[in-house]
PyMOL commands that place a pseudoatom at each C-alpha (Angstrom):
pseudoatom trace, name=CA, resn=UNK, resi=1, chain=A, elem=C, hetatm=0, pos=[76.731, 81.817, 81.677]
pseudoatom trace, name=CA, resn=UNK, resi=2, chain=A, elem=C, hetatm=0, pos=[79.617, 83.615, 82.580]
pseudoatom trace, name=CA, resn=UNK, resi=3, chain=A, elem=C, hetatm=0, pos=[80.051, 84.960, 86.921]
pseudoatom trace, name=CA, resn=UNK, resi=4, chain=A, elem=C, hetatm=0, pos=[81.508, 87.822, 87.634]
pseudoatom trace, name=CA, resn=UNK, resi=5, chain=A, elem=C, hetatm=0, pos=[82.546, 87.965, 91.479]
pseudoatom trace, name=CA, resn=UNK, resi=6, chain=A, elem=C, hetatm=0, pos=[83.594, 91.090, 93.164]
pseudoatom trace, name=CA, resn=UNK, resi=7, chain=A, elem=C, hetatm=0, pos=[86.355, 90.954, 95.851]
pseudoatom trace, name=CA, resn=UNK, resi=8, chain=A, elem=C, hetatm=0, pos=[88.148, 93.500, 97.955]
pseudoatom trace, name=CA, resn=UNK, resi=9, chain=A, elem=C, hetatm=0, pos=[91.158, 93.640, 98.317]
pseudoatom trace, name=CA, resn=UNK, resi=10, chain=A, elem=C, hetatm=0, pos=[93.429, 95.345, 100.889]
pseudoatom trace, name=CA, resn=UNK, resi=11, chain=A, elem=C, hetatm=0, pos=[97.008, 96.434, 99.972]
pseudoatom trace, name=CA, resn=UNK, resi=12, chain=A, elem=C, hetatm=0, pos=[98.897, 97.543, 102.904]
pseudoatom trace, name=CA, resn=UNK, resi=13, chain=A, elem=C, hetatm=0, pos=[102.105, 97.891, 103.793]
pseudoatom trace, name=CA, resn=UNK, resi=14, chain=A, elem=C, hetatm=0, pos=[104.458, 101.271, 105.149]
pseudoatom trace, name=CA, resn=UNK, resi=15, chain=A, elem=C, hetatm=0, pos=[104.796, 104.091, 103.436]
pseudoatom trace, name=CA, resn=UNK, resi=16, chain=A, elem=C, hetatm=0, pos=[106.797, 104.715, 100.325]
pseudoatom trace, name=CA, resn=UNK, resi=17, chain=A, elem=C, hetatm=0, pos=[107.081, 100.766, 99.486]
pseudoatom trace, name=CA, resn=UNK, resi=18, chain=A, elem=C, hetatm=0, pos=[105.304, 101.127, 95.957]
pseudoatom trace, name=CA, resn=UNK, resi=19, chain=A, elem=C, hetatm=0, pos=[101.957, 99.861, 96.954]
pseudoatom trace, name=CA, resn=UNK, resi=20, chain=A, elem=C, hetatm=0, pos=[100.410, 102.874, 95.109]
pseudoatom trace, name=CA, resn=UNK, resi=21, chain=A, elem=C, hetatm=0, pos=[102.727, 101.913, 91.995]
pseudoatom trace, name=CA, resn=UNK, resi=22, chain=A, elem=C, hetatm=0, pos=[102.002, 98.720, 91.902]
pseudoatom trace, name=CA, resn=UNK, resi=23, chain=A, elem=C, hetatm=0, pos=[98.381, 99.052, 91.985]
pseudoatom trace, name=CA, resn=UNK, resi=24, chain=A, elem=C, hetatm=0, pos=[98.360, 101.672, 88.842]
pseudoatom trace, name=CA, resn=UNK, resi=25, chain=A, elem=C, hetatm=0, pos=[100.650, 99.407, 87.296]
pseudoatom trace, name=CA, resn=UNK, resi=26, chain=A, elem=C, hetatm=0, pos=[98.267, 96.897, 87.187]
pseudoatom trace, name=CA, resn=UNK, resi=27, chain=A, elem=C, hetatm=0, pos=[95.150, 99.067, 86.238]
pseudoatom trace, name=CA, resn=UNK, resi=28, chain=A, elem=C, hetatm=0, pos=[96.895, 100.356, 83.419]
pseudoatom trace, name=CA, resn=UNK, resi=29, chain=A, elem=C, hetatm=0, pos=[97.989, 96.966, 82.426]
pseudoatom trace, name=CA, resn=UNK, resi=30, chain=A, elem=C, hetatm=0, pos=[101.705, 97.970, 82.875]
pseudoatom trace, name=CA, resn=UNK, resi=31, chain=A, elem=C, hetatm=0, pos=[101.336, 101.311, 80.699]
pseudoatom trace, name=CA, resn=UNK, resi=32, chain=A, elem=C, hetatm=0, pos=[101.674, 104.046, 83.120]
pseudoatom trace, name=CA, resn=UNK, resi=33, chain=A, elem=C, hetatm=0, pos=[104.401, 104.162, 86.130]
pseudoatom trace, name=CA, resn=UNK, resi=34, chain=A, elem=C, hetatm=0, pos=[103.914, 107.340, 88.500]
pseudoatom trace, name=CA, resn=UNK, resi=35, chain=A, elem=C, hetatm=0, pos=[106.880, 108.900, 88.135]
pseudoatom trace, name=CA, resn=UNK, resi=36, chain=A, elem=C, hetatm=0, pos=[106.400, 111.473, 90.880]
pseudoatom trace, name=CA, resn=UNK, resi=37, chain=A, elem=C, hetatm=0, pos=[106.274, 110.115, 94.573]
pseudoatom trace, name=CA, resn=UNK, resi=38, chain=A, elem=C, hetatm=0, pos=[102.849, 111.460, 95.774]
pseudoatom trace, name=CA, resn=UNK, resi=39, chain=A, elem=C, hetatm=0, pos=[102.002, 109.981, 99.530]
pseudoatom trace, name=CA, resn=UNK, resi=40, chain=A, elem=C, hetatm=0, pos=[98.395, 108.572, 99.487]
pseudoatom trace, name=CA, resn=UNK, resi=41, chain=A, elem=C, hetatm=0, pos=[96.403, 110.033, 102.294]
pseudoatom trace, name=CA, resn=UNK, resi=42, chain=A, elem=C, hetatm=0, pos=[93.240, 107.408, 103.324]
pseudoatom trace, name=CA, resn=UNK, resi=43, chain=A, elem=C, hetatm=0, pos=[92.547, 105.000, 100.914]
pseudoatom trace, name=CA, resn=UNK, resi=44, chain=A, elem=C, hetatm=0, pos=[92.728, 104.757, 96.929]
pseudoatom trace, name=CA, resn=UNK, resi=45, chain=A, elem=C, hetatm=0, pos=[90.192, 102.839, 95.381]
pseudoatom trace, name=CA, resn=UNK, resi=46, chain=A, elem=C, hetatm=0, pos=[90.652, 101.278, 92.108]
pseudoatom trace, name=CA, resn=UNK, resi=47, chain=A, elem=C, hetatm=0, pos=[88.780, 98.250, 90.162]
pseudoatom trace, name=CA, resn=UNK, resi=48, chain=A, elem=C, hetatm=0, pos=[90.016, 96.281, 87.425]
pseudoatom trace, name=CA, resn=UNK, resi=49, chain=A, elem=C, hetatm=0, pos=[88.505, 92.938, 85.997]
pseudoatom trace, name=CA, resn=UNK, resi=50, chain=A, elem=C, hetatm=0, pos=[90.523, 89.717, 85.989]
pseudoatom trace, name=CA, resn=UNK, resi=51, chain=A, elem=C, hetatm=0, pos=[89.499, 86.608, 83.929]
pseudoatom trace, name=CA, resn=UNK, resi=52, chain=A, elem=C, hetatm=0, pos=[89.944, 83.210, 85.559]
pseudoatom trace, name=CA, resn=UNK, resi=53, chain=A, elem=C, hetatm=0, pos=[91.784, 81.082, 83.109]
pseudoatom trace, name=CA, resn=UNK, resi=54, chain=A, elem=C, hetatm=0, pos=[89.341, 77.687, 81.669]
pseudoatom trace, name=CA, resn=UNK, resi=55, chain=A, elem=C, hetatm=0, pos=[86.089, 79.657, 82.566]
pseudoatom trace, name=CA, resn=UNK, resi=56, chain=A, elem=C, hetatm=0, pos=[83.766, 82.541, 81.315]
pseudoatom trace, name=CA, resn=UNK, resi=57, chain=A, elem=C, hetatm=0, pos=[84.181, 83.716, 84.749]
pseudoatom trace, name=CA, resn=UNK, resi=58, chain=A, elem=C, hetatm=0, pos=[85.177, 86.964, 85.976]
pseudoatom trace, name=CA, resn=UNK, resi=59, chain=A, elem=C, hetatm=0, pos=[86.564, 88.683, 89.485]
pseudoatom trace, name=CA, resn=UNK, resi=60, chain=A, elem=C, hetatm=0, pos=[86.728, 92.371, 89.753]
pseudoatom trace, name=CA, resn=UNK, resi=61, chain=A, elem=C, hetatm=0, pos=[89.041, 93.227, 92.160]
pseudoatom trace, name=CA, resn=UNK, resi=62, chain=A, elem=C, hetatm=0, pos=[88.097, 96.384, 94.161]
pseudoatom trace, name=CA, resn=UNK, resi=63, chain=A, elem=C, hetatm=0, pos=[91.849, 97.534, 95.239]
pseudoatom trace, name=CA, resn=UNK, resi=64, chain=A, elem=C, hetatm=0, pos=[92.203, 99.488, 98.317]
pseudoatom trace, name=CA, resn=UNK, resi=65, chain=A, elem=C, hetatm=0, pos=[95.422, 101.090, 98.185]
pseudoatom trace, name=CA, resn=UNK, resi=66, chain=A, elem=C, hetatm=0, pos=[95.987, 102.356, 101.677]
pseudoatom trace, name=CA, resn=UNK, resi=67, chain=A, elem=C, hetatm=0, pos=[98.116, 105.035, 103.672]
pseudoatom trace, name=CA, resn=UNK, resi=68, chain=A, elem=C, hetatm=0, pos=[101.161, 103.412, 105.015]
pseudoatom trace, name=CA, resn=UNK, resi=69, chain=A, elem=C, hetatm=0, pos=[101.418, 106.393, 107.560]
pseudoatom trace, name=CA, resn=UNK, resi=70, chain=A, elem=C, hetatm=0, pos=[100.801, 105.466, 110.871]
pseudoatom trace, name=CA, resn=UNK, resi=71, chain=A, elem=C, hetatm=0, pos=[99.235, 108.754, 111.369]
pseudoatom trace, name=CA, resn=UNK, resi=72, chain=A, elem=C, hetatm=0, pos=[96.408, 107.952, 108.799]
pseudoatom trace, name=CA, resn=UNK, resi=73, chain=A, elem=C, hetatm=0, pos=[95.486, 104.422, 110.267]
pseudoatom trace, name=CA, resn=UNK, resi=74, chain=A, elem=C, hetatm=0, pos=[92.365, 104.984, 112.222]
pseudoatom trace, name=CA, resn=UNK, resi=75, chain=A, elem=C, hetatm=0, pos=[91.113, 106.426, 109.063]
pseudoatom trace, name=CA, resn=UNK, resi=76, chain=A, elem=C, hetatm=0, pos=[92.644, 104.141, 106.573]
pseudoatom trace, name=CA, resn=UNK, resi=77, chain=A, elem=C, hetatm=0, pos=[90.776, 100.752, 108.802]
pseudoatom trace, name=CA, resn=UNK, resi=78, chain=A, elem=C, hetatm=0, pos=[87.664, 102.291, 108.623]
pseudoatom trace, name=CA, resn=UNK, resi=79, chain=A, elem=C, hetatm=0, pos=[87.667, 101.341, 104.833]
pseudoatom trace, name=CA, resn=UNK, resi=80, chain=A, elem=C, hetatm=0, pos=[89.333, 97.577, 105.539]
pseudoatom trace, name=CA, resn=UNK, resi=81, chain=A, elem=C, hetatm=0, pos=[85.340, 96.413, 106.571]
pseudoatom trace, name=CA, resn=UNK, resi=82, chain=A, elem=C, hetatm=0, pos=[84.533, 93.160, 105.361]
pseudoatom trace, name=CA, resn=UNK, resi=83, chain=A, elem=C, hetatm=0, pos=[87.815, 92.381, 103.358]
pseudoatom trace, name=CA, resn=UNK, resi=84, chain=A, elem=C, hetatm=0, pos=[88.202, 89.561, 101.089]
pseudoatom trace, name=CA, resn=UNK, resi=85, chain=A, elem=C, hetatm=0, pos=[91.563, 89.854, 100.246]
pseudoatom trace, name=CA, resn=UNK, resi=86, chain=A, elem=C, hetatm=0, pos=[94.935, 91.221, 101.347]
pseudoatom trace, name=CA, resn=UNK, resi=87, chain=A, elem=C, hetatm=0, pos=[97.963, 92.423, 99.970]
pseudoatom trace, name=CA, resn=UNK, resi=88, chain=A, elem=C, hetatm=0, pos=[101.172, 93.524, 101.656]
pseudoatom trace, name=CA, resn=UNK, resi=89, chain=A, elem=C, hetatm=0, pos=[103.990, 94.779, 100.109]
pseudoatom trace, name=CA, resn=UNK, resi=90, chain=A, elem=C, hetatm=0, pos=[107.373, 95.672, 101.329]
pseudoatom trace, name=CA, resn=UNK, resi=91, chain=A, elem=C, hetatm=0, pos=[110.504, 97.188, 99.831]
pseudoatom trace, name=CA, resn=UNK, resi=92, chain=A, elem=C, hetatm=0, pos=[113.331, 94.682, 99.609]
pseudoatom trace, name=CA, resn=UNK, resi=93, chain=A, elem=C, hetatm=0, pos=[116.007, 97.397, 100.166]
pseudoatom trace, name=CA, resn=UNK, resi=94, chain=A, elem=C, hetatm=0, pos=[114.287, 98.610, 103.123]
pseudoatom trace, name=CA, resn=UNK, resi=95, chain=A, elem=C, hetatm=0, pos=[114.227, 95.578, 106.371]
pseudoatom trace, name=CA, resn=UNK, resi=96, chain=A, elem=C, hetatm=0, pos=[111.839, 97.956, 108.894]
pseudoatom trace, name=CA, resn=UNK, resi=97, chain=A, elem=C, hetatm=0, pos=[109.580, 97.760, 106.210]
pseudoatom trace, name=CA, resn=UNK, resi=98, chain=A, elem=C, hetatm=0, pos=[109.759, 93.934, 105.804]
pseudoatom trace, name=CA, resn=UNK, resi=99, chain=A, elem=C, hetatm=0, pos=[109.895, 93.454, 109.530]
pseudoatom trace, name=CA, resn=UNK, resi=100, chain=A, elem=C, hetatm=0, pos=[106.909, 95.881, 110.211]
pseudoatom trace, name=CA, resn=UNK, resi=101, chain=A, elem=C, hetatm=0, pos=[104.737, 93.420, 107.351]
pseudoatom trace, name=CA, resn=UNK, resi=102, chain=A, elem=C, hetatm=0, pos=[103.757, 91.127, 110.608]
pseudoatom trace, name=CA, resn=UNK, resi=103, chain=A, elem=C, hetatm=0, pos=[101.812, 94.432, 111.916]
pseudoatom trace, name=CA, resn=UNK, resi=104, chain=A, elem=C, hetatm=0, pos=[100.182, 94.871, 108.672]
pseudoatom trace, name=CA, resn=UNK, resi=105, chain=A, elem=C, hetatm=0, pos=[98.892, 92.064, 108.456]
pseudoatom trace, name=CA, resn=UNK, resi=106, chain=A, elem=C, hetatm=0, pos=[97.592, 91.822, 112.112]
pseudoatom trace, name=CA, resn=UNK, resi=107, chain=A, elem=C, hetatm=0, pos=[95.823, 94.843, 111.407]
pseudoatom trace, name=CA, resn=UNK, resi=108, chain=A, elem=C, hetatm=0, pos=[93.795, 93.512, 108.447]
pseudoatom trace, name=CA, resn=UNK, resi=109, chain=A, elem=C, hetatm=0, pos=[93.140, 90.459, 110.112]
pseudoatom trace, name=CA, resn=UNK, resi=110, chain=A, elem=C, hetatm=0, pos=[91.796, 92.419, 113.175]
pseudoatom trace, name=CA, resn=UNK, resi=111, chain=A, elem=C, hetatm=0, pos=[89.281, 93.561, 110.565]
pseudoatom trace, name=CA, resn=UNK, resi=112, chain=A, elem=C, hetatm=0, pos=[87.593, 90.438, 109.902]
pseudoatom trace, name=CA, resn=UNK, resi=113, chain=A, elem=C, hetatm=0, pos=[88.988, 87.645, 113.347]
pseudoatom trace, name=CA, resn=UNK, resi=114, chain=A, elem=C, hetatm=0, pos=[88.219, 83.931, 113.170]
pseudoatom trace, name=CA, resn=UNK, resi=115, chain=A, elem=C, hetatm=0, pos=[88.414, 84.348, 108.809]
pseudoatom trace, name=CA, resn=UNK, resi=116, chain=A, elem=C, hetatm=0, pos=[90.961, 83.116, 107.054]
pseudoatom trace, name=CA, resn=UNK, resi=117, chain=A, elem=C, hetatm=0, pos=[91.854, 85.688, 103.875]
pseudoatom trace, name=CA, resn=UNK, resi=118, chain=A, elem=C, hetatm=0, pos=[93.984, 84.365, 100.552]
pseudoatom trace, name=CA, resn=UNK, resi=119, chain=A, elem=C, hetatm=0, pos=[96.899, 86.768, 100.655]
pseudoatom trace, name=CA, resn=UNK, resi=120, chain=A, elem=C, hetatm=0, pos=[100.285, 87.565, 99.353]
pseudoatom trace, name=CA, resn=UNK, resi=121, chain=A, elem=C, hetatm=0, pos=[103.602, 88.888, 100.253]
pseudoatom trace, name=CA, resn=UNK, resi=122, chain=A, elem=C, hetatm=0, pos=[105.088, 90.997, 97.338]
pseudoatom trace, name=CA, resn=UNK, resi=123, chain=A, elem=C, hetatm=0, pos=[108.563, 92.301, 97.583]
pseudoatom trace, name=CA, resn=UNK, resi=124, chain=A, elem=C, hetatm=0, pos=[108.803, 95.318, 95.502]
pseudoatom trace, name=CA, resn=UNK, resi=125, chain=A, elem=C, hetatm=0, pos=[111.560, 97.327, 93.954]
pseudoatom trace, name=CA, resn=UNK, resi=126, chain=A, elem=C, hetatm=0, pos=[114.087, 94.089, 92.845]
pseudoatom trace, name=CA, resn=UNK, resi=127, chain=A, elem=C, hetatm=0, pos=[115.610, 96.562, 90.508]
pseudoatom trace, name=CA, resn=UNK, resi=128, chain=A, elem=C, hetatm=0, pos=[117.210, 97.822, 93.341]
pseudoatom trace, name=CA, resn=UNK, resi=129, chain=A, elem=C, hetatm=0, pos=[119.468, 94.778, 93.719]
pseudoatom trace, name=CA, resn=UNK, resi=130, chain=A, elem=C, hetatm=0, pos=[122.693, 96.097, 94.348]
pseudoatom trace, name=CA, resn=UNK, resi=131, chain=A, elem=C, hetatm=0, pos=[121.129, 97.726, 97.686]
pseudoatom trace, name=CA, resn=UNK, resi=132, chain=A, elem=C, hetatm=0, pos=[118.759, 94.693, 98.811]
pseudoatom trace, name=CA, resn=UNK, resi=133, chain=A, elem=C, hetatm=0, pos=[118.717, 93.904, 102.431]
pseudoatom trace, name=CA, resn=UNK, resi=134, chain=A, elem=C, hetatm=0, pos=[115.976, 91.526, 102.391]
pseudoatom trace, name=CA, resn=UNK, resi=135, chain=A, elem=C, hetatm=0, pos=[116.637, 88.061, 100.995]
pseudoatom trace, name=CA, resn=UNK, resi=136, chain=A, elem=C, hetatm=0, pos=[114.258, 86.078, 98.802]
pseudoatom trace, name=CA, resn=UNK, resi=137, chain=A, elem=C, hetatm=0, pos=[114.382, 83.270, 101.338]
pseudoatom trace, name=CA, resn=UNK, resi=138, chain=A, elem=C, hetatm=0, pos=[113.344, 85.823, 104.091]
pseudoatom trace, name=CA, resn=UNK, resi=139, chain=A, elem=C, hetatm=0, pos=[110.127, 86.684, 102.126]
pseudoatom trace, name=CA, resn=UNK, resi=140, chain=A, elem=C, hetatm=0, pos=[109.274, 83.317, 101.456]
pseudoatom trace, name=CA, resn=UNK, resi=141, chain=A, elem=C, hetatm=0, pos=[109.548, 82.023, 105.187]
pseudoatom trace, name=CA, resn=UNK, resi=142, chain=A, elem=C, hetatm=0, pos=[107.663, 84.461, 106.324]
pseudoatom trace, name=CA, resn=UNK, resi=143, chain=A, elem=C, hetatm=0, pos=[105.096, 84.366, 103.345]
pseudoatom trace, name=CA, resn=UNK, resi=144, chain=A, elem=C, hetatm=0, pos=[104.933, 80.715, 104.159]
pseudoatom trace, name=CA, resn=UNK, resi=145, chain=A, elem=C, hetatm=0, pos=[104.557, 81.167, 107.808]
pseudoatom trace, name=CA, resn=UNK, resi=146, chain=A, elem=C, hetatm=0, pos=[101.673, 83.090, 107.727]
pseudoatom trace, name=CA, resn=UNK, resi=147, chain=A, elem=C, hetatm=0, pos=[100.026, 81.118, 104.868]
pseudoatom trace, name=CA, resn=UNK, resi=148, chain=A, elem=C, hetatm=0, pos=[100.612, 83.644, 102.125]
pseudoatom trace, name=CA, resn=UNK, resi=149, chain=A, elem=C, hetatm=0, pos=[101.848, 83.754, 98.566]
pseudoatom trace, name=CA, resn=UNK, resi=150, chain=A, elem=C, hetatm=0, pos=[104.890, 85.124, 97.900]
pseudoatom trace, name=CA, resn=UNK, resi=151, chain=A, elem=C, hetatm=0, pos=[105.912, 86.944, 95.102]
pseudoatom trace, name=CA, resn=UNK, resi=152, chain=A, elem=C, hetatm=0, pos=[108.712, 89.942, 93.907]
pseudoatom trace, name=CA, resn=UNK, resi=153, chain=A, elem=C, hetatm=0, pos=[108.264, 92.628, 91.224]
pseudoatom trace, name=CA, resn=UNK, resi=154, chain=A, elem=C, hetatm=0, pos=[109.695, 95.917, 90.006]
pseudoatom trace, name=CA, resn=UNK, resi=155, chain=A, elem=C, hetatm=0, pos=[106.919, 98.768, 89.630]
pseudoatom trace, name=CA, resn=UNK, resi=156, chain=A, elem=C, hetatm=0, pos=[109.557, 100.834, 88.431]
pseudoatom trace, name=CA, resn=UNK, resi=157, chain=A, elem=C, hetatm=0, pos=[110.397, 98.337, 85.326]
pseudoatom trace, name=CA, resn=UNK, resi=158, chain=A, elem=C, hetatm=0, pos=[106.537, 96.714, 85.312]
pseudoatom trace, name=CA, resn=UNK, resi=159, chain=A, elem=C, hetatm=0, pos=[108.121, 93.977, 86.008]
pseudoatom trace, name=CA, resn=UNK, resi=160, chain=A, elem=C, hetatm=0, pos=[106.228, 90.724, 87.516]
pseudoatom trace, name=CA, resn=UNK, resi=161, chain=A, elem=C, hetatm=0, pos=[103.362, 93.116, 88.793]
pseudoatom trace, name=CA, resn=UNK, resi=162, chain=A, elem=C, hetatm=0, pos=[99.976, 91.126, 87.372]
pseudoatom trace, name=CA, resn=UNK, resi=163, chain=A, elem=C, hetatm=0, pos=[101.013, 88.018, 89.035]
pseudoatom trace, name=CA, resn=UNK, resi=164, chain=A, elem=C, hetatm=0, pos=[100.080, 88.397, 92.664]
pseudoatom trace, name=CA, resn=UNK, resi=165, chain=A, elem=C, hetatm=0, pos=[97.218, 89.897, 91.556]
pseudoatom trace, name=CA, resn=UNK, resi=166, chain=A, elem=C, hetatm=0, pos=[96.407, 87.142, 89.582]
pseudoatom trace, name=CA, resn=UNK, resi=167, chain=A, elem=C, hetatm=0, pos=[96.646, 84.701, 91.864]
pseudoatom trace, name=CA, resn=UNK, resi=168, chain=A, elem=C, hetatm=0, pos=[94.734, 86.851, 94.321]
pseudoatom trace, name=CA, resn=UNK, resi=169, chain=A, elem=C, hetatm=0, pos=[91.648, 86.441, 91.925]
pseudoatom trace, name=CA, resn=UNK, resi=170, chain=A, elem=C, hetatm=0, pos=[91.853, 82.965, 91.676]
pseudoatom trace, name=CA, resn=UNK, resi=171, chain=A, elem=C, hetatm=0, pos=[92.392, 82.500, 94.836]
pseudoatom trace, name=CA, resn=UNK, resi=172, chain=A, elem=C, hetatm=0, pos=[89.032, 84.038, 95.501]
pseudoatom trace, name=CA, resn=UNK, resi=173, chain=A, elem=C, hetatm=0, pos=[87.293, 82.084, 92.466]
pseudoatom trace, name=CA, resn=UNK, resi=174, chain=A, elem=C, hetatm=0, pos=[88.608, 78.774, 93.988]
pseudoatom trace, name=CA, resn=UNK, resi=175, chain=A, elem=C, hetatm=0, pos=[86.847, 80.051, 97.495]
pseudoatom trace, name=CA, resn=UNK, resi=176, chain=A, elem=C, hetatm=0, pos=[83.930, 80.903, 95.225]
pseudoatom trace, name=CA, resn=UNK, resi=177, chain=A, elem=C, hetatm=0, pos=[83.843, 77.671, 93.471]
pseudoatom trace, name=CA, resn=UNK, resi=178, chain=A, elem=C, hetatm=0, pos=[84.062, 75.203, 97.035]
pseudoatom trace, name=CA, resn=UNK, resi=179, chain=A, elem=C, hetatm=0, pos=[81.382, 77.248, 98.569]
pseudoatom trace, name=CA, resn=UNK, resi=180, chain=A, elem=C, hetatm=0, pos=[79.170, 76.284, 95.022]
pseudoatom trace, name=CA, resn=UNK, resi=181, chain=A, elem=C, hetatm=0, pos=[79.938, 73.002, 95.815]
pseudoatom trace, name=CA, resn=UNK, resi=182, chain=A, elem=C, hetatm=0, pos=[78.737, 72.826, 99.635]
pseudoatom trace, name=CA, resn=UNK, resi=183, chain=A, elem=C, hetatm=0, pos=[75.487, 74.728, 98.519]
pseudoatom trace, name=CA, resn=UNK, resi=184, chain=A, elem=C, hetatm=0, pos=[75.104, 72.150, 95.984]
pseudoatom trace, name=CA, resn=UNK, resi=185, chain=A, elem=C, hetatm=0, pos=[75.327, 68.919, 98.267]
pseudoatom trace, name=CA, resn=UNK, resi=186, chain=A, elem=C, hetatm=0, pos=[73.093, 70.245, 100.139]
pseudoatom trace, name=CA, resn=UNK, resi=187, chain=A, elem=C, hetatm=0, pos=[70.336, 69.939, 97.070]
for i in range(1, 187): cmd.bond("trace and resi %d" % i, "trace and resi %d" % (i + 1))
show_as sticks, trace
zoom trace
């Protein structure tokens, strides 16, 4: 019998990185970009079902694509209750917003202390090469650092976008699946 699992998901990061993109991206399954740059204000909620690979089983991530404003963060935390996964994204052509990640992610994690959440780092807008500040091997030592995933993409040319989100679900099936197994010693 097949499980579906729901799990939700926080994607932070400042404002203007693509977090928004990359996040319709994905819904549409990489047929619609936004092609106009409208600023999110709170929190966009969107769901989309991903299948775990070798199992009938199921996680619907509930993606909540938050402000990056400062000025909307009071309002944006109040949706970041009870998180079960987190997503920050940064622009590689832009280092305050790389840099400013660490705050992010102190923020979600001053949601939900004394938890450990799966997460990734995603690097966004690699099409942008020619103007990159931020180095690969930056995002990686810092994605390994704070016991993320790292990963780069291009909303712009859908490009790489599934694959942190991906690994985000089965991340959260693989949580899923130990806790089965400490229920079931129990028995």
């Amino acid at each position: 019998m097949p499980t579906i699992l729901r799990a939700k998901c926080i994607v932070t990061g400042d404002a203007g990185v693509g977090k928004s993109s990359i996040c319709q991206v994905f819904h549409s399954d990489s047929s619609h970009f936004p092609k106009n740059y409208t600023m999110t204000v709170g929190v966009e909620l969107l769901v989309k079902p991903v299948n775990i690979p070798d199992t009938r089983d199921q996680v619907e991530l509930f993606l909540y694509d938050s402000a990056g404003k400062d000025v909307f963060s009071e309002q944006v935390t109040k949706f970041w209750e009870h998180p079960n996964l987190v997503m920050v994204v940064y622009d590689v052509t832009n280092e305050a917003s790389f840099t400013n990640c660490v705050r992010w992610l102190e923020r979600v994690y001053s949601v939900k202390p004394d938890v450990s959440l799966p997460g990734v780092l995603v690097a966004n807008k690699t099409d942008l090469d020619q103007r990159r500040v931020v180095s690969p091997k930056q995002g990686k030592e810092l994605a390994l650092s704070k016991g993320l995933g790292y990963f780069e993409c291009s909303a712009k040319e859908m490009q790489n976008i599934d694959t942190p989100f991906y690994y985000l679900a089965n991340e959260f099936h693989k949580l899923y699946q130990e806790r089965i197994q400490i229920f079931s010693s129990f028995t």
